[in-house]
C-alpha positions as CSV (number, residue, x, y, z in Angstrom):
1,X,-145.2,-101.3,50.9
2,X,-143.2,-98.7,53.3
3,X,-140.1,-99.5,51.5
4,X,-141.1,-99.2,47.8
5,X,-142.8,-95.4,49.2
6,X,-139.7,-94.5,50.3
7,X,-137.8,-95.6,47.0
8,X,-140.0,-93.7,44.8
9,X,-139.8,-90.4,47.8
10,X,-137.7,-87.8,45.9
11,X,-134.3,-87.5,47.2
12,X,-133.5,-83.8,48.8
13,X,-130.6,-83.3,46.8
14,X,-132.8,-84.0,43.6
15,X,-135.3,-81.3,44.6
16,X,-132.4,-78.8,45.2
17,X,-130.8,-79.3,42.1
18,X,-133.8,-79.2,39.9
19,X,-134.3,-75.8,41.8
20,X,-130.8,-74.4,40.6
21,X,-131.2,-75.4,37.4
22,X,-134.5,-73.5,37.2
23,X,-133.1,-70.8,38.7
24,X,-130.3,-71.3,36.0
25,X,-132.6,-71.5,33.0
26,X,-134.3,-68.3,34.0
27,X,-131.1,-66.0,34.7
28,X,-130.3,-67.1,31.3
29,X,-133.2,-66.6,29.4
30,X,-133.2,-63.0,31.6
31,X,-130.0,-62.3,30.0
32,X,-131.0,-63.3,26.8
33,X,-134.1,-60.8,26.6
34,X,-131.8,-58.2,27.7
35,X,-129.3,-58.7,24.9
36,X,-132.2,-58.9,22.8
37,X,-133.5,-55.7,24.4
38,X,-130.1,-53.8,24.3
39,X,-129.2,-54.8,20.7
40,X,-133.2,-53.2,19.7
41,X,-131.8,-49.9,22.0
42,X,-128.6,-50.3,20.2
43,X,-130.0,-49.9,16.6
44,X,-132.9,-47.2,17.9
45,X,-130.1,-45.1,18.9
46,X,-128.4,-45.4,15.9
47,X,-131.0,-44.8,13.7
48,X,-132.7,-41.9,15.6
49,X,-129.4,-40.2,16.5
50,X,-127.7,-39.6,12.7
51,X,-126.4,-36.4,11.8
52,X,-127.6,-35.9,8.3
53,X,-130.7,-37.6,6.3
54,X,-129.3,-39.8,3.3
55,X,-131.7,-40.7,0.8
56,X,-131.2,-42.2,-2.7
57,X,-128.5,-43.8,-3.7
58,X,-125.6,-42.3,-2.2
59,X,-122.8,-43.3,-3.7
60,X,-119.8,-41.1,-1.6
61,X,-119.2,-43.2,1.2
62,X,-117.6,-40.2,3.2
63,X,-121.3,-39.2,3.5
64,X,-121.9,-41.9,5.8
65,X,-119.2,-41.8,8.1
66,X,-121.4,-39.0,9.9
67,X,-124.0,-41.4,11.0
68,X,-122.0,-44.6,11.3
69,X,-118.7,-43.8,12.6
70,X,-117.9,-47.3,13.2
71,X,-118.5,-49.0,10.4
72,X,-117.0,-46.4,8.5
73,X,-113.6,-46.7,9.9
74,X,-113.3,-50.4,10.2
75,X,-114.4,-50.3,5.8
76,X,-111.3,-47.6,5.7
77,X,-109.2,-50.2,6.9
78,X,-109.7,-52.1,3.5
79,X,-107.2,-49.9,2.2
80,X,-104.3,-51.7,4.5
81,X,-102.4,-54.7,2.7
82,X,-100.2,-55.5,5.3
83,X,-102.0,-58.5,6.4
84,X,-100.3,-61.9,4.8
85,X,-100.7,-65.6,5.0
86,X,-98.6,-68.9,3.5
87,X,-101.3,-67.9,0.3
88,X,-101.2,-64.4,-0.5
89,X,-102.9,-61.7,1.2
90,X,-104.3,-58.3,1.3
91,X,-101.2,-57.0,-1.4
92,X,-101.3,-57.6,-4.8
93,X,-99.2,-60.8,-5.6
94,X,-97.9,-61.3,-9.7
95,X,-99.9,-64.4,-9.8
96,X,-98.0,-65.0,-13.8
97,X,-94.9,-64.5,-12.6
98,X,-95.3,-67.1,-9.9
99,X,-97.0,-69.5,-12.6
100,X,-95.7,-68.8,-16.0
101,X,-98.4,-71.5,-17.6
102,X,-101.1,-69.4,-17.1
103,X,-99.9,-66.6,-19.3
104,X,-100.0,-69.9,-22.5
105,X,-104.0,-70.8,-20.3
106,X,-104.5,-67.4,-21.4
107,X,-102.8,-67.1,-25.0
108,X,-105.2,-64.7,-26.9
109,X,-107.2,-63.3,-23.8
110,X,-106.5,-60.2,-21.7
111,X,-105.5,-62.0,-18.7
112,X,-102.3,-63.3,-20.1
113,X,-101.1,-59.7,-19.7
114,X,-101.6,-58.8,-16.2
115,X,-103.3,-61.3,-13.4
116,X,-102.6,-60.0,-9.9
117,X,-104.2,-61.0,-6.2
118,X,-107.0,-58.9,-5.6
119,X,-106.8,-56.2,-2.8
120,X,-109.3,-54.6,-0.4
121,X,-112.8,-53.1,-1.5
122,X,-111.1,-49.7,-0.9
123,X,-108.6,-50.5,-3.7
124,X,-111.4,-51.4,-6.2
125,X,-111.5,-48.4,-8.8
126,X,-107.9,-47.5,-8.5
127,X,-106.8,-51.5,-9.4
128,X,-109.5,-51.6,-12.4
129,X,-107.8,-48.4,-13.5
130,X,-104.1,-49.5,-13.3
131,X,-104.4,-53.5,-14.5
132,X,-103.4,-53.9,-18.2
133,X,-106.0,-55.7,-18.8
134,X,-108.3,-52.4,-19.1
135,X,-106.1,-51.2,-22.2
136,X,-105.4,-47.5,-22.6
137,X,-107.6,-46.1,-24.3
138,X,-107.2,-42.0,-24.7
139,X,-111.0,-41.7,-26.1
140,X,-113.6,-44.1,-25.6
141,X,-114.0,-45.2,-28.8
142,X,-110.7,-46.9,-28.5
143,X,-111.6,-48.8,-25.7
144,X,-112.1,-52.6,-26.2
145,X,-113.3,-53.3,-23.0
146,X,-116.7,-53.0,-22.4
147,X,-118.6,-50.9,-19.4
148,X,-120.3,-53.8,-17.7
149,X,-116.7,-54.3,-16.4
150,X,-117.0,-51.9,-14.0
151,X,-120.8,-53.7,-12.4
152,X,-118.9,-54.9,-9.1
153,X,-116.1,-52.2,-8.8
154,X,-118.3,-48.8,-6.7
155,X,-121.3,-48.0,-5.7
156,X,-121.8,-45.5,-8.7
157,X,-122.5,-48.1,-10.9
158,X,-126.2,-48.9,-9.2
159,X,-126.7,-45.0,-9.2
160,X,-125.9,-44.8,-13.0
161,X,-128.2,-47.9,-13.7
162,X,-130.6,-45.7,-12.0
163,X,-130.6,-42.7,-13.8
164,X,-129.4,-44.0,-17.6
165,X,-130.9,-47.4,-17.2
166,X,-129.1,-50.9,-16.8
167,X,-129.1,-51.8,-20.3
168,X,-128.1,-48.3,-21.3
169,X,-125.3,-48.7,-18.8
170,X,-124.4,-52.1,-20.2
171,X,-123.6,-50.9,-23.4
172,X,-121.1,-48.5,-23.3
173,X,-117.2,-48.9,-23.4
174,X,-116.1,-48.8,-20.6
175,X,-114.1,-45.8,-20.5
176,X,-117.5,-43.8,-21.2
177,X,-118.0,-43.8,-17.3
178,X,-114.7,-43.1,-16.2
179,X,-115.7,-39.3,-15.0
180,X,-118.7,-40.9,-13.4
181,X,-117.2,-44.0,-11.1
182,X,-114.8,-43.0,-8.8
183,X,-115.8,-44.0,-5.5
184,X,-115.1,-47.9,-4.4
185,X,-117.3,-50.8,-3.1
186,X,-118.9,-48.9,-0.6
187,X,-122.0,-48.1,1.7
188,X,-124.6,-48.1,-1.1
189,X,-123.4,-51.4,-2.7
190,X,-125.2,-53.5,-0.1
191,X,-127.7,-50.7,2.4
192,X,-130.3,-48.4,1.5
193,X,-129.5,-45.3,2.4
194,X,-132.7,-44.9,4.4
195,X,-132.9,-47.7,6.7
196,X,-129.5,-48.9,6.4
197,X,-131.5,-52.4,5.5
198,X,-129.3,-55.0,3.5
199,X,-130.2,-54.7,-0.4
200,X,-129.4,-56.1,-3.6
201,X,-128.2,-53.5,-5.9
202,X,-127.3,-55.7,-9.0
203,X,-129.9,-56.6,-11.3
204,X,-128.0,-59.6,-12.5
205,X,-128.6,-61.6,-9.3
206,X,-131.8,-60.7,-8.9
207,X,-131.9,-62.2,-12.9
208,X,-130.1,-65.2,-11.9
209,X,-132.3,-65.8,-8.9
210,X,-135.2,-65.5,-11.9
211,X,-133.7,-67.8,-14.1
212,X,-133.9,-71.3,-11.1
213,X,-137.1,-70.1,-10.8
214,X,-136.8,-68.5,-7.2
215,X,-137.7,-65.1,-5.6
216,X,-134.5,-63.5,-4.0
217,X,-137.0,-61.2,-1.6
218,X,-138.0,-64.2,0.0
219,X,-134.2,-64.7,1.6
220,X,-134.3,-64.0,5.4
221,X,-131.9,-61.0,7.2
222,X,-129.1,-64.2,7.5
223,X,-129.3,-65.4,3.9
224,X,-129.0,-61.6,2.3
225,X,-125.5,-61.5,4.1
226,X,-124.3,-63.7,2.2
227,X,-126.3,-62.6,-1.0
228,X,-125.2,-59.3,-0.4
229,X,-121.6,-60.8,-1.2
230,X,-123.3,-62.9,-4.3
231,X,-123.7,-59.9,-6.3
232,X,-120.1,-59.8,-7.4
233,X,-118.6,-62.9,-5.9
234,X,-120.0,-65.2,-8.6
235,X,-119.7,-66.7,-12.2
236,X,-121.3,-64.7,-15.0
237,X,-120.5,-63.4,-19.1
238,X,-121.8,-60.3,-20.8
239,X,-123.8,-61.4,-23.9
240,X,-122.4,-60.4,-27.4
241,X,-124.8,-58.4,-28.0
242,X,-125.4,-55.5,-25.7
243,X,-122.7,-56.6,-23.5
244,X,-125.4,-57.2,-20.6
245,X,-124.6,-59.2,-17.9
246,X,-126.1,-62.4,-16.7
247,X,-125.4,-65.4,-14.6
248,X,-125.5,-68.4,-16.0
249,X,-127.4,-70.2,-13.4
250,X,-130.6,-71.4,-15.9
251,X,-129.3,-74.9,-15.1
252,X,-128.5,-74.1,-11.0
253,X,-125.3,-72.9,-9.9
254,X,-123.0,-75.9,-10.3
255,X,-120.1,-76.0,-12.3
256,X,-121.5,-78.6,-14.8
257,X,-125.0,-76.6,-14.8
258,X,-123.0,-73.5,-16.0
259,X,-121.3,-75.3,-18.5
260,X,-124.3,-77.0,-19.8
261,X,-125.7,-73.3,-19.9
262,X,-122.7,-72.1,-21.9
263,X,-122.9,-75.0,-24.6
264,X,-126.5,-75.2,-25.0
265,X,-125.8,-71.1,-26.4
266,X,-122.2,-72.3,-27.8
267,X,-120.6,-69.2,-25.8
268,X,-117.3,-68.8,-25.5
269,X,-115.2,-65.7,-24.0
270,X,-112.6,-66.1,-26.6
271,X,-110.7,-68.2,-28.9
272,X,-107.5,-69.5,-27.8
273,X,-104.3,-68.2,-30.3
274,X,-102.4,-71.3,-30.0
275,X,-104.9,-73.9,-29.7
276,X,-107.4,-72.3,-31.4
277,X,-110.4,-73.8,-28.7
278,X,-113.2,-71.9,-28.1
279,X,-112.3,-71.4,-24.1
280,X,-115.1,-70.5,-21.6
281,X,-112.8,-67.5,-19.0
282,X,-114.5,-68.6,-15.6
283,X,-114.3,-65.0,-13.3
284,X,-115.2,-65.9,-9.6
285,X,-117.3,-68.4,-8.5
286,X,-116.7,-68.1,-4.5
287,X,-120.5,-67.8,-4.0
288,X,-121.3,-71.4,-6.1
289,X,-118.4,-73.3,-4.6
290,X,-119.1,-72.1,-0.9
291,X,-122.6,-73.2,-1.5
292,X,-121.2,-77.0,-1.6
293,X,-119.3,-76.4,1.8
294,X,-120.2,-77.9,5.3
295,X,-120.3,-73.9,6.6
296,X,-123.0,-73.3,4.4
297,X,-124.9,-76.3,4.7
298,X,-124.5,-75.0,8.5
299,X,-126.0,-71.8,7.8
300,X,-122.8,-69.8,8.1
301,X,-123.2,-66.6,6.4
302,X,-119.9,-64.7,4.2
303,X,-120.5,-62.0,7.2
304,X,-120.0,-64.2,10.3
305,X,-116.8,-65.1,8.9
306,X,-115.8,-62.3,6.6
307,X,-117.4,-59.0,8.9
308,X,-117.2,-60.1,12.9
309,X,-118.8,-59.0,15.6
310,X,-116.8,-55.9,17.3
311,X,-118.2,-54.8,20.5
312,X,-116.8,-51.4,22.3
313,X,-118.6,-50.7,25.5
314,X,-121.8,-51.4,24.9
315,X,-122.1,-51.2,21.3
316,X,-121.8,-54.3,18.8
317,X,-121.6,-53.6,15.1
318,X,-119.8,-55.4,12.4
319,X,-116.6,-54.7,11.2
320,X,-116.6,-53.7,7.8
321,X,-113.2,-54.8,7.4
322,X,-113.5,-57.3,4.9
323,X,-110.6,-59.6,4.9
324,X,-109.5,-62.8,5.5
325,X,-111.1,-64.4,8.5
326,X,-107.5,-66.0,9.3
327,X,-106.5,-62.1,10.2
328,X,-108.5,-62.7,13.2
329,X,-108.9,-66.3,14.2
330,X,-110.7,-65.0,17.9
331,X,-113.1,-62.4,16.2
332,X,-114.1,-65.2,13.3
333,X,-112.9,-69.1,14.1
334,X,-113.0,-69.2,17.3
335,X,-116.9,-67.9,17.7
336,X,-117.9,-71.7,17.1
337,X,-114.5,-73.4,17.3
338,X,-112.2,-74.2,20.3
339,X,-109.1,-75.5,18.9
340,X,-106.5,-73.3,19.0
341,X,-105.4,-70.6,16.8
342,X,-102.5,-72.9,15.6
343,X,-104.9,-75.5,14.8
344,X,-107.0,-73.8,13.0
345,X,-104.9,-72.0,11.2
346,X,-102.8,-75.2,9.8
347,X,-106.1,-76.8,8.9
348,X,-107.0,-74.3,6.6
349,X,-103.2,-74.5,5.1
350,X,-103.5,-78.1,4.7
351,X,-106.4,-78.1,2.7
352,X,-104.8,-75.3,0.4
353,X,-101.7,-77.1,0.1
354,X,-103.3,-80.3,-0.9
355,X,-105.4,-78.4,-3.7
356,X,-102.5,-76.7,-4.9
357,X,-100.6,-80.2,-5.8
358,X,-103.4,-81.0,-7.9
359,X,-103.7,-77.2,-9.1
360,X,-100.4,-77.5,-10.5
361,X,-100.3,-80.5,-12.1
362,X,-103.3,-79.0,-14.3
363,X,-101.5,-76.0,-15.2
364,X,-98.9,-78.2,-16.6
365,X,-100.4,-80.6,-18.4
366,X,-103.1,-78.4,-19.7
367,X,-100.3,-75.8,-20.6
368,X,-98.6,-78.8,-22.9
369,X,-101.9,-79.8,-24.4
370,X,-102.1,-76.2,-26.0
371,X,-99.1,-76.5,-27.1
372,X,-99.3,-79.4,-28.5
373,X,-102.5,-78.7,-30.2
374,X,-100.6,-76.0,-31.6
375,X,-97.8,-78.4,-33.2
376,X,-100.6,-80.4,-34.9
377,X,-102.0,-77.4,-36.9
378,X,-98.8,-76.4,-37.8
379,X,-98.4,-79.9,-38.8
380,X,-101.2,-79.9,-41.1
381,X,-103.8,-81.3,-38.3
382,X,-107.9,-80.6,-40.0
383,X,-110.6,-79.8,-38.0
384,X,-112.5,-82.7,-38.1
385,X,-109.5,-84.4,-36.5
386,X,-108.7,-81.6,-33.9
387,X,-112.7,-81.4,-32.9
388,X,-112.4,-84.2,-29.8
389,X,-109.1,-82.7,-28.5
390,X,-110.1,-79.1,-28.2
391,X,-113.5,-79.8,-26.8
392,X,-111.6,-82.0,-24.0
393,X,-109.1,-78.6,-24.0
394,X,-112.2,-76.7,-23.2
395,X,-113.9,-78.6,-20.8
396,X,-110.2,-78.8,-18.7
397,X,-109.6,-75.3,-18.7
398,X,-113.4,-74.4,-18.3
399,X,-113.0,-76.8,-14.7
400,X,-109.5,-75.5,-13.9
401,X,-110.5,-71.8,-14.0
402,X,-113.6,-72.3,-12.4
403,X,-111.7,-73.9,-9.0
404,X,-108.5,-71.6,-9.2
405,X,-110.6,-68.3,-9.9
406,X,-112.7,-69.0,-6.8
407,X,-111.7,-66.4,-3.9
408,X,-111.1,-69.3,-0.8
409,X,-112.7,-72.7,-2.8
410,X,-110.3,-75.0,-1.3
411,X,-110.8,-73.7,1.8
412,X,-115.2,-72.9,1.4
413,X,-115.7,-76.3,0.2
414,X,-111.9,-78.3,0.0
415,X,-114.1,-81.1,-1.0
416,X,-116.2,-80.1,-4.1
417,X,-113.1,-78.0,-4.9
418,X,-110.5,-81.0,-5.5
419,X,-113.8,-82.7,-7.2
420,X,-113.5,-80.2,-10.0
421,X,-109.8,-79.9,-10.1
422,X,-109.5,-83.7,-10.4
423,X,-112.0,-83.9,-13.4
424,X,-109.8,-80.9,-14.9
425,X,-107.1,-83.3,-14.6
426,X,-108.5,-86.1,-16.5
427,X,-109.4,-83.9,-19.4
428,X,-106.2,-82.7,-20.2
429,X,-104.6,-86.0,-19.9
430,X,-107.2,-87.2,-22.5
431,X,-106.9,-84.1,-24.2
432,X,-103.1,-85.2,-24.3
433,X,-103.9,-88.6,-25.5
434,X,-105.8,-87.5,-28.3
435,X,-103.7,-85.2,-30.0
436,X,-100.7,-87.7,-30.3
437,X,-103.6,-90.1,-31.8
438,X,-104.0,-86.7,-34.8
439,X,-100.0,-86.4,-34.7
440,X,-99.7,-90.2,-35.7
441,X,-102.7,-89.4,-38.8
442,X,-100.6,-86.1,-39.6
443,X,-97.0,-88.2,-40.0
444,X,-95.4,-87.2,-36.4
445,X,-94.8,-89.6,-33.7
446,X,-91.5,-88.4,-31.6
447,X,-92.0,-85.8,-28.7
448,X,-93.4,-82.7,-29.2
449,X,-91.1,-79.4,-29.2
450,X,-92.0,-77.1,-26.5
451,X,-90.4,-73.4,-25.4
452,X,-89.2,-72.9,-22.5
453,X,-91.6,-71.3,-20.1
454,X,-89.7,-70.8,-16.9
455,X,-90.7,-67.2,-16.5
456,X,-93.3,-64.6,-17.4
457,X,-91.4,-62.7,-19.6
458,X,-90.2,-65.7,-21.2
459,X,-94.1,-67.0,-22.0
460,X,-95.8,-63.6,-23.0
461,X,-92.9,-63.4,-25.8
462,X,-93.8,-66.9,-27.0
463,X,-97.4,-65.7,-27.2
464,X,-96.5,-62.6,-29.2
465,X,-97.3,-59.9,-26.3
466,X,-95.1,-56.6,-26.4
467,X,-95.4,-56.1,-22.7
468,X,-93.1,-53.1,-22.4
469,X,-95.8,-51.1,-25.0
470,X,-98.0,-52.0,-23.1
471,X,-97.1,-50.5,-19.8
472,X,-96.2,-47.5,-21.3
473,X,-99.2,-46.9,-22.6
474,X,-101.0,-47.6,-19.7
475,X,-98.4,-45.2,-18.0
476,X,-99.8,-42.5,-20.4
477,X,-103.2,-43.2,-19.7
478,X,-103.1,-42.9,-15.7
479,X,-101.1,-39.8,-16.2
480,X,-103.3,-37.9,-18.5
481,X,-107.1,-38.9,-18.9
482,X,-107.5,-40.1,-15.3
483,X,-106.5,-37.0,-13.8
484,X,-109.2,-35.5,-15.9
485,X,-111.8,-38.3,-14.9
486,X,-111.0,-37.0,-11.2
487,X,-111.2,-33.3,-11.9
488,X,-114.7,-34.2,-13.7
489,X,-115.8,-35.8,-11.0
490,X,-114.6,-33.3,-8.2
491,X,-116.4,-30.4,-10.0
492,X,-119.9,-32.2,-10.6
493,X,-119.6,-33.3,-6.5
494,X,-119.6,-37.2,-7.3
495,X,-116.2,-37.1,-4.7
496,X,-116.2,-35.6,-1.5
497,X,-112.6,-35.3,-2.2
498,X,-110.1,-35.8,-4.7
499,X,-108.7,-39.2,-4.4
């Protein structure tokens, strides 16, 4: 009896430790209510110390560098390109110069003209303006393009939806608003002005959140930063009537929902002058592919990784640098991950080099079976017997653009991203294998013909482009009607200063 009471006595050392684990437990949970408390004093300071009252939609983000110093400069800094990685950058990178098939891809289609690496939000009016693939138009009436293509590129765009209407907006070509959209992605894009809150300001995801059948003001404080990113970085096609644009999410925001979408309405962006296939132009899905990745299935929001934490002092506040996280492995990896910065850097390399094996093995065979398809009509090929190849043609390019478009897919989700590539793949090989099935009906069995595309220059002449025109017009353009865009805009106070 004595010795089983003294077995089950608690051992001192038990009772000591118990006590500084307590005692642990409580200094953190004390240190957590002050963060807590400090991060509350933090923002009630902000809020109740600003310089100036900013209502409305604002859309000169100089205004609010008087009340939030911080953030202001670190969004300045999207202006630097400096930064560069084994794939691309913050500069703007010839993207058909370093793959020549993609100016055939594109045969018929603006993009076959000028396709560069995207730069910094601060860039965003000024590279819409300069790209060929705007035209040069010295009225508006001249101008192809229409307005909705400038939805994503400042925050004068919500402010015009505002006071003209979105649809009004819409429908416009898109040099009607050059005098009135001059300030880039900005303050107002994703606050109100009032509360600095996070905000959609794009009706089209708000429509696209409509169309699964779900409320986008139910998303919590961590989901809307992401969503505030969702707005632009995302899939979508203006309508052919009205030009509005819309999301084509009706079947969820997969790549085969989208496409179901698109072929249930028979939409296509254009038809392709050599193939002649009615080609789907995918735009960005980074906010549908990073949906299938383990960071989002983790909760990670585009902020944690995209925006880090800065603190100075005893502030915290998120930089509104917006750049590649691998710019600052400790400010973004490293928060939840403790391999180096070696490591973590080479295991986002190896997933991009992997994806780019299979990337360019697409380009080329898909570039061939345009080409080819082109050989059989001159050949004499119908359209009964073309009708299996292009639709294989379309539903290749149609994966192919939707993985290589995506801002950081085969790094988001490296999984779901080879997925789609792969299936790209098979098409075209099919696509392949059909059209030397219609060369056989049409009396042609050797090897088809094919120029040589070793350079840009070398495939926009095959596809009829007069490149040098074109740059001189645009030349024309940027030195006569957008100087009077900015002195229009200067004198009605839409810039703080002339840019």
């Amino acid at each position: 009896m004595s010795r089983n009471r003294n077995n089950n006595r608690m051992k001192p050392w038990v009772g000591w430790l118990l006590f500084f684990v307590t005692i642990g437990v409580v200094f953190l949970l004390g240190m957590l209510a002050a963060s807590i408390t400090q991060r509350r004093a933090e923002i009630a300071s902000v809020m109740n110390n600003r310089k100036i009252e900013i209502t409305g939609i604002e859309s000169r983000n100089e205004i609010f560098a008087e009340n939030y110093p911080r953030e202001y400069e670190t969004w300045t800094k999207t202006a630097d390109t400096t930064f560069s990685s084994e794939f691309n950058g913050s500069s703007v990178v010839d993207v058909l110069e370093q793959r020549p098939e993609m100016v055939i891809l594109w045969a018929g289609y603006a993009f076959s003209k000028d396709y560069g690496t995207p730069r910094g939000h601060m860039h965003a009016v000024e590279d819409i303006r300069h790209t060929l693939r705007t035209g040069a138009p010295m009225t508006p009436e001249e101008n192809p393009q229409p307005a909705t293509c400038w939805t994503c590129k400042s925050p004068d765009v919500p402010r015009l939806m505002d006071s003209v209407g979105i649809a009004e907006f819409y429908n416009k070509p898109w040099s009607h608003w050059g005098h009135e959209i001059v300030n880039p992605i900005g303050c107002a894009d994703c606050h109100e002005a009032e509360t600095m809150n996070l905000k959609i300001s794009r009706p089209a995801l708000m429509e696209g959140f409509q169309a699964m059948g779900m409320d986008i003001r139910e998303a919590s404080h961590q989901e809307m930063r992401t969503l505030a990113c969702a707005q632009c970085h995302v899939e979508y096609y203006f309508t052919p009537e009205g030009k509005y644009l819309t999301f084509p999410w009706h079947n969820g925001t997969t790549m085969e929902g989208a496409e179901q979408y698109y072929d249930s309405i028979r939409f296509a962006d254009y038809t392709h002058a050599l193939s002649k296939t009615p080609i789907i132009k995918a735009q960005h899905p980074d906010y549908e592919i990073f949906k299938t990745g383990i960071h989002a299935q983790r909760g990670v929001s585009c902020a944690d990784c995209h925006m880090p934490y800065i603190s100075e002092g005893g502030v915290k506040y998120s930089s509104h640098h917006k750049r590649s996280p691998l710019a600052s492995i400790n400010n973004t990896c490293q928060v939840c991950h403790r391999e180096t910065e070696e490591d973590l850097r080479n295991a986002v390399y190896e997933r991009q080099r992997s994806a780019d094996q299979i990337r360019n093995l697409v380009e080329e065979e898909l570039a061939k079976a345009h080409l080819e398809a082109q050989f059989a009509w001159e050949k004499g090929a119908t359209e009964a017997q073309m009708d299996d190849a292009l639709q294989l043609i379309r539903q290749s390019q149609w994966r192919w653009d939707y993985a290589v478009a995506s801002h950081g897919g085969s790094f988001h989700s490296p999984v779901e991203f080879q997925r789609i590539l792969a299936l790209s793949l098979d098409r075209a090989h099919k696509a392949r294998f059909e059209l030397s099935k219609v060369l056989a009906m049409n009396g042609f069995t050797g090897s088809v013909p094919l120029p040589d595309l070793s350079t840009k220059e070398k495939a926009q002449a095959y596809i009829g482009l007069d490149i040098e025109q074109e740059r001189a017009n645009k030349k024309t353009f940027r030195e006569t009607v957008v100087p009077q865009w900015l002195e229009s805009a200067r004198s009605n106070n839409r810039l703080v200063s002339l840019k």
